[in-house]
C-alpha positions in Angstrom: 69.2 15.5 -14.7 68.1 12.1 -13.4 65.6 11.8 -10.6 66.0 9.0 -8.7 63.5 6.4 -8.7 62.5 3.7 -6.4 63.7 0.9 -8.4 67.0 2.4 -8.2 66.9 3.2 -4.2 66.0 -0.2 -3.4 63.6 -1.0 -0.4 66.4 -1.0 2.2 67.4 2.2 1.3 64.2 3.7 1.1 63.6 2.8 4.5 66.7 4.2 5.8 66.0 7.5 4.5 62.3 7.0 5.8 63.9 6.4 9.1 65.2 10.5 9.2 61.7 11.3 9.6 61.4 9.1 12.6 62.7 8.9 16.2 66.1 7.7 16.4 66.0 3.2 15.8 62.5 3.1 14.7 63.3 1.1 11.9 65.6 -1.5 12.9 63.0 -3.7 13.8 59.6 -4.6 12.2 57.8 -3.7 15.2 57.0 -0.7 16.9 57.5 -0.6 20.4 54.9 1.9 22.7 55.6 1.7 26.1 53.0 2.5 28.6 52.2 2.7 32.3 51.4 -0.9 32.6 52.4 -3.3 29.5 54.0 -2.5 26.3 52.8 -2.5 23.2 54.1 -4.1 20.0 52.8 -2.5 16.9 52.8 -3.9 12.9 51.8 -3.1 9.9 52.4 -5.3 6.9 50.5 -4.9 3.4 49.8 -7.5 0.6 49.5 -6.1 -3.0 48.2 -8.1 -6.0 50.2 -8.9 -8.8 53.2 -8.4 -6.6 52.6 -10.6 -3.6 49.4 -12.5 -4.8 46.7 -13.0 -7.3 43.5 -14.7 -7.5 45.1 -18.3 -9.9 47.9 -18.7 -7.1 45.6 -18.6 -4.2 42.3 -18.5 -2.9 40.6 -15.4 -0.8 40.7 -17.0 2.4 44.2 -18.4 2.1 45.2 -14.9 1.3 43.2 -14.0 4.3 45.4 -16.5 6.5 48.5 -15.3 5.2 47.9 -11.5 5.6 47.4 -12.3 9.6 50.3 -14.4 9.7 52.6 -12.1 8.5 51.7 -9.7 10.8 51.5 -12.0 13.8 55.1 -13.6 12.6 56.4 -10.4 13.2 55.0 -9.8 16.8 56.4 -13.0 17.8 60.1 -11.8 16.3 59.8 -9.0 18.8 59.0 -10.8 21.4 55.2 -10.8 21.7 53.3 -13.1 24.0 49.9 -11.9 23.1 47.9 -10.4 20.1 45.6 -8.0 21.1 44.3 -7.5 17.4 44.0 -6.2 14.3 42.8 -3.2 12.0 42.6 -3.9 8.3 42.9 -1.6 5.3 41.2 -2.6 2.2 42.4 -1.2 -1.6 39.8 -2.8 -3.7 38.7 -2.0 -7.8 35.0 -1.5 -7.4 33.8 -4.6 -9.9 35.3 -6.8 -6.8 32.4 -9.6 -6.0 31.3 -9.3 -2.3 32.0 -13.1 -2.3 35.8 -12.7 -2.4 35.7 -10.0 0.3 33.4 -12.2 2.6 36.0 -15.2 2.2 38.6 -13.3 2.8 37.3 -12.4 6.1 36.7 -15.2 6.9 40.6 -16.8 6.1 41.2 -13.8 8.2 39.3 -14.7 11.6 40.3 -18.6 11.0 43.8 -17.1 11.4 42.8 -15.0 14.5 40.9 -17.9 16.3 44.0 -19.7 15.8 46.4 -17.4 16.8 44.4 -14.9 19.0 43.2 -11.8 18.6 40.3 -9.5 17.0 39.4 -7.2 14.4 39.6 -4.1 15.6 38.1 -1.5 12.6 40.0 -0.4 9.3 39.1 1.2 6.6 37.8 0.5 2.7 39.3 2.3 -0.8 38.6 2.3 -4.1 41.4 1.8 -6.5 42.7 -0.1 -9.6 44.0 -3.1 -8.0 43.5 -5.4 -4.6 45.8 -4.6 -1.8 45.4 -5.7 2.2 47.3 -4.2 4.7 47.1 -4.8 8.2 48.1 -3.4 11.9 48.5 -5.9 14.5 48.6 -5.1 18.1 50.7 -7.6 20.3 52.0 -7.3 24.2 55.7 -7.0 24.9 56.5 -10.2 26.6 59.2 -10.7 29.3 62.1 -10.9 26.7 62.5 -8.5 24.0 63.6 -10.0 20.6 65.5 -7.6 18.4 67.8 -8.1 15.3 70.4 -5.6 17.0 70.8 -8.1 20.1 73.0 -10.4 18.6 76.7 -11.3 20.1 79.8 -12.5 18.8 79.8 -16.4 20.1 75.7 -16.8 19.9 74.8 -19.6 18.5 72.4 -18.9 15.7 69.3 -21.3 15.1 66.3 -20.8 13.4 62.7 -22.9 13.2 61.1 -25.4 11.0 62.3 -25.6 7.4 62.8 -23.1 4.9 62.0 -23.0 1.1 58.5 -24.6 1.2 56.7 -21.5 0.4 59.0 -21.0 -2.5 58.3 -24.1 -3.6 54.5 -23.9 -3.3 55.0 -20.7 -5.4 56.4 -22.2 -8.3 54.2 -25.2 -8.5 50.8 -22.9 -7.7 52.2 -21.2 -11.0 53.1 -24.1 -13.0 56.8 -22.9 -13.4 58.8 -25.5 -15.1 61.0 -27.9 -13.4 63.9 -29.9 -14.8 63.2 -33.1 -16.2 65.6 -34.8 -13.8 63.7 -33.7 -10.9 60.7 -35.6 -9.4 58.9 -34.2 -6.6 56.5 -36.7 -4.9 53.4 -36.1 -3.7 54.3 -35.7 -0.2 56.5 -32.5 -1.3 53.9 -31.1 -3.4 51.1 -31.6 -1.0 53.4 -29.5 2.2 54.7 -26.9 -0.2 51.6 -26.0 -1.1 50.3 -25.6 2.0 53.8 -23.9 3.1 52.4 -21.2 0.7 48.9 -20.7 1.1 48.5 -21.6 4.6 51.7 -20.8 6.5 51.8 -21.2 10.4 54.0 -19.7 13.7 55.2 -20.6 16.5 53.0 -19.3 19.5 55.0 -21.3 22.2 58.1 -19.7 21.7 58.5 -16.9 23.9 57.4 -19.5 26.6 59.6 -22.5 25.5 62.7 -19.1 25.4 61.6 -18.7 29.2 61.4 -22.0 29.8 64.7 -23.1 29.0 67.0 -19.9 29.9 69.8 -20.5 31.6 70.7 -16.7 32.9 67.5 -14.6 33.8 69.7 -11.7 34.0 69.0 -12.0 29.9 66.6 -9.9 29.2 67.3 -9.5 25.1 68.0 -11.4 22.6 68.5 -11.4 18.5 65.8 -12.3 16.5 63.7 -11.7 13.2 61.8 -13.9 10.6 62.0 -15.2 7.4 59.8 -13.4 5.4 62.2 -12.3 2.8 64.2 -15.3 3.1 66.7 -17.1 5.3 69.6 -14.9 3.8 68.0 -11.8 4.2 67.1 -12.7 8.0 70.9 -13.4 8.6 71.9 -10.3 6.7 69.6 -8.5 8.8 70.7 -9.7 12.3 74.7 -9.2 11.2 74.1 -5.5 9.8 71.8 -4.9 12.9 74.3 -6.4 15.6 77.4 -5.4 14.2 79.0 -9.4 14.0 79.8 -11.8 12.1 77.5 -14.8 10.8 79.2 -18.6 9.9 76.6 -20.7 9.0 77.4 -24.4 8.8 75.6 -25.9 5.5 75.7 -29.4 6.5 73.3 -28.5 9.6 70.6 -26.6 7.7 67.4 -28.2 7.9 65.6 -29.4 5.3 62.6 -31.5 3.9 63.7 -35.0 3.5 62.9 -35.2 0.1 64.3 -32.1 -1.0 66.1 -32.1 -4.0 69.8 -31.2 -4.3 71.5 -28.7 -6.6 72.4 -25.0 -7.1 69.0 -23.5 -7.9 67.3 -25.6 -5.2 69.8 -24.6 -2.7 68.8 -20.9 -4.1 65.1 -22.0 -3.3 66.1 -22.4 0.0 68.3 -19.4 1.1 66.3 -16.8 -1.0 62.9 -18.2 -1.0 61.2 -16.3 1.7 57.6 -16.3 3.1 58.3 -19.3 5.0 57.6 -17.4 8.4 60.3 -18.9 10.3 62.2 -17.3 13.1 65.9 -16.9 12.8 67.8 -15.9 16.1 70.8 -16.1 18.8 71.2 -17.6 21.8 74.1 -18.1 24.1 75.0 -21.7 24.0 73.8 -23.3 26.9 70.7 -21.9 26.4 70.8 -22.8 22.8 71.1 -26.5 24.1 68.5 -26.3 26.4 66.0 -25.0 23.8 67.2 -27.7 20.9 66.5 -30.3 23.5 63.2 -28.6 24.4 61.8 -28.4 21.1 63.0 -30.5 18.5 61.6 -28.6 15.8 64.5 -26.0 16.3 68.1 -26.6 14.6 71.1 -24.9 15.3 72.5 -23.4 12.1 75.5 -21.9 12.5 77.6 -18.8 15.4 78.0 -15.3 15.1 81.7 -13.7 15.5 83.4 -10.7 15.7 84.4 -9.4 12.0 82.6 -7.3 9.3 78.6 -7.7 9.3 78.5 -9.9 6.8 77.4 -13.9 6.4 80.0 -16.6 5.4 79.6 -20.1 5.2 82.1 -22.5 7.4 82.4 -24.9 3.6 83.8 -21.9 1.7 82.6 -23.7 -1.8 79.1 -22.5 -0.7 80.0 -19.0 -0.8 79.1 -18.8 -4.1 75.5 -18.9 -3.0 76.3 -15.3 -1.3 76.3 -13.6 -4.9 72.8 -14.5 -5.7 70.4 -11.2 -5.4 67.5 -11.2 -2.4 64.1 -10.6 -3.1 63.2 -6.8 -3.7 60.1 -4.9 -3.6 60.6 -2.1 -6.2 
């Protein structure tokens, strides 16, 4: 009889049957929510493994130490966090590791916190065969709460900054061959990198959200990040919300110099890591924040209909058969 394995579950589905272990919604967000007497907590974990999400030729110790905060603190903010309290870090580490890889990766990981806020908290050190970081973070429920099930049919949809520079970064930190048609300039090369190994957030944005709102009845809105890709940030907010997203190629954001074609528009949808938030607004607030902060593009509307993602150009549809980013 055959036993099912995680490769064929999938990650989506593991969590799903995690989720019957745990109070009812737990795991439609990345965050925990605690509520207490006075202010709400926000609670993440997110782990780093080597040879899956990192190695020591793609990227340095205190890059990786960067990025591991990031992630974490990317997640806060797509719940709606307005501070970080801190963090606790676990360490999974083969015992020939030098104490000079450690030390620098402590210290990526306080350049991070001074940047973002936050402290380390405690944690905890294993041995075992290879590297691995995983980290809680601690943020403060701010005045809106951001969750991927708070999406409405006739939101506009917009999401931060640009996506596919991590991706990018990836496959030039790993000297992955590129087409011989394809030139990417120095410019490119130089952000992409970066993109990768030192990716930022968007601390402001709960505040520029509050700003800008047009109805402070609002109290909830839909919103994750990109971590896994712009596609898989979509997918998550239609399955979550129950609606319908059209997303309207020809106002996708991207780098200037970003080359066209199939594969590079693949880059782009199914890159992930890029950190971005992807979310809903109703559309006078969505113009007030676009005009606010320019770094913000609308992308596309949710409507009623199967949870599902279409694009308005139905030629790019195509793109929708391409296969996300799994873990197992």
């Amino acid at each position: 009889m055959h036993k099912e394995i995680l490769e064929d579950i999938g990650e989506k589905e593991l969590i799903n049957r995690l989720g019957k272990f745990m109070p009812k919604n737990q795991i439609s967000d990345d965050c925990a929510l605690i509520k207490t007497k006075n202010e709400n907590l926000l609670v993440n974990t997110d782990s780093l493994v080597e040879n899956v999400h990192f190695n020591d030729i793609i990227i340095s110790p205190g890059d990786l130490g960067w990025k591991a905060v990031v992630s974490n603190i990317s997640d806060l903010l797509s719940s709606g966090s307005k501070k970080t309290i801190g963090i606790t870090i676990s360490l999974v580490l083969p015992s020939r590791t030098e104490w000079i890889w450690v030390e620098e990766l402590y210290r990526g990981i306080n350049k991070a916190l001074k940047e973002y806020g936050g402290i380390i908290l405690g944690g905890d050190c294993s041995k075992g065969n290879q590297k691995a970081i995983s980290i809680t973070a601690f943020g403060i429920q701010g005045e809106i709460e951001l969750r991927r099930n708070a999406c409405k049919s006739g939101d506009i949809i917009l999401t931060t900054g640009i996506h596919g520079l991590s991706k990018l970064g990836f496959l030039i930190k790993n000297k992955i061959y590129f087409d011989n048609d394809i030139s990417l300039n120095k410019r490119l090369i130089s952000k992409s990198i970066e993109h990768f190994c030192r990716p930022k957030v968007y601390p402001n944005f709960l505040k520029n959200l509050i700003k800008t709102r047009s109805n402070k009845k609002i109290k909830r809105i839909g919103c994750t990040d990109s971590s896994d890709g712009l596609f898989q940030a979509l997918q998550d907010l239609a399955s979550a919300s129950k609606c319908k997203a059209i997303i309207n190629y020809e106002k996708i954001p991207k780098d200037k110099d970003w080359p066209r074609g199939n594969k590079w528009d693949e880059y782009y949808f199914f890159g992930g890591e890029d950190y971005e938030l992807v979310f809903s607004l109703p559309k006078k607030w969505a113009k007030n924040l676009t005009k606010l902060d320019k770094e913000i593009n609308e992308i596309g509307f949710f409507t009623d209909g199967e949870p599902s993602i279409e694009f308005k150009d139905s030629k790019k549809n195509k793109l929708l058969e391409i296969t996300p980013f799994k873990h197992f």
